[in-house]
N, C-alpha and C positions, 0 to 999 in steps of 0.2 A: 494237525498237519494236513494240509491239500496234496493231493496227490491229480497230477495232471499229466491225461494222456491223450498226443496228437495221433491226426488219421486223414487218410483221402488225397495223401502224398501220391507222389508217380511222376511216370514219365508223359511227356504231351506235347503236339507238334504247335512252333508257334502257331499262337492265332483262337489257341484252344482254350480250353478253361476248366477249371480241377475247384471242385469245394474241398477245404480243409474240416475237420472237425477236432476238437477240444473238450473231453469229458472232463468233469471236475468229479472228484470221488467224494467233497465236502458238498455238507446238507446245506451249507452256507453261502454256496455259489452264488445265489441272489444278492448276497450283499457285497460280491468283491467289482471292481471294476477292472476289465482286461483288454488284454493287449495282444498282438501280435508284432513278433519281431522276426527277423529273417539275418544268415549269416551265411556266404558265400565263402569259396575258400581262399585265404589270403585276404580278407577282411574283416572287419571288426562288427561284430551283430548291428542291426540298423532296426530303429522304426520304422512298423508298417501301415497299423491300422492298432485302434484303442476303442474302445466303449465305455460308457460307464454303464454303472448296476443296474439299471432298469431300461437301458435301451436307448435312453433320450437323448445322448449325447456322443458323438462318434466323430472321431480325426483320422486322417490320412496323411502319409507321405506324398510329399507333391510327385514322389515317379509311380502311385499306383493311384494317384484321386482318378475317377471316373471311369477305372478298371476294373477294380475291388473292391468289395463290400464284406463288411462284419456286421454280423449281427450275434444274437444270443436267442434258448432258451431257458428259461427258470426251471421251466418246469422241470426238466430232462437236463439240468445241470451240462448247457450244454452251450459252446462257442463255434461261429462256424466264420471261415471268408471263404467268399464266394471270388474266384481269379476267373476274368475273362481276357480275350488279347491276350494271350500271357509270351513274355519276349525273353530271347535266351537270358537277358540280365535279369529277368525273375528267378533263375536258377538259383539255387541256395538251400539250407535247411530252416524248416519255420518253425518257431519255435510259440505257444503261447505261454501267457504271464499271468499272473495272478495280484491285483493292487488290493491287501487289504480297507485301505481307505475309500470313504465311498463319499470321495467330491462329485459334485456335477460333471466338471471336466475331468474326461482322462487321461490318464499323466502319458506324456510323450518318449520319457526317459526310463532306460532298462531300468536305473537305479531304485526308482519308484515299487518294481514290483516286487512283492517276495516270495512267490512262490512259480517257477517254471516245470515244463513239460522237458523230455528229452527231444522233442522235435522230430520233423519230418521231411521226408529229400522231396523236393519238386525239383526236378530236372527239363527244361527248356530247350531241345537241341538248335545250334545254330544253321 
């Protein structure tokens, strides 16, 4: 079992920019491909940002391409997005994901992943 816990959540005025992080508690981390999903209140979790296992490959939602960045460490079992610009409609809880499968591509849809964090509030005041 993966046990996945997010951090680096807050509050921040637009314009500003907050790293998340995602410890994986599995020695396995290297081999999963992850994700980042976000879910605002009164709507359904959304794709945000994906990687797969070694780094080489990384998708974005068209409302945070050239805002946000994911990356990873192996070594330190460790997921990180990087939020710049961040706008009251970043407001939400982010959640990261766990894909045990280790395509190139990382998969865009919640359903893909099986293993989640309890998430964290970024709050965006308007």
């Amino acid at each position: 079992q993966v046990q996945l816990i997010e951090s680096g959540g807050g509050l921040v005025q637009a314009g500003g920019s907050l790293r998340l992080s995602c410890i994986a508690t599995s020695g396995i981390f290297s081999s999963f491909n992850m994700g980042w999903f976000r879910q605002a209140p009164g709507t359904e979790r959304e794709f945000v940002a994906a990687i797969n296992w070694n780094g080489g490959r990384a998708s974005y939602a068209d409302s945070v391409k050239g805002r946000f960045t994911i990356s990873r460490d192996n070594a330190k079992n460790t997921l990180y997005l990087r939020m710049n610009s961040l706008k009251p409609s970043d407001t939400a809880v982010y959640y990261c994901a766990a894909d045990r499968h280790t395509f190139e591509n990382p998969a865009m849809s919640e359903h893909e992943y099986d293993y989640w964090g309890r998430g964290t509030q970024v709050t965006v005041p308007s």
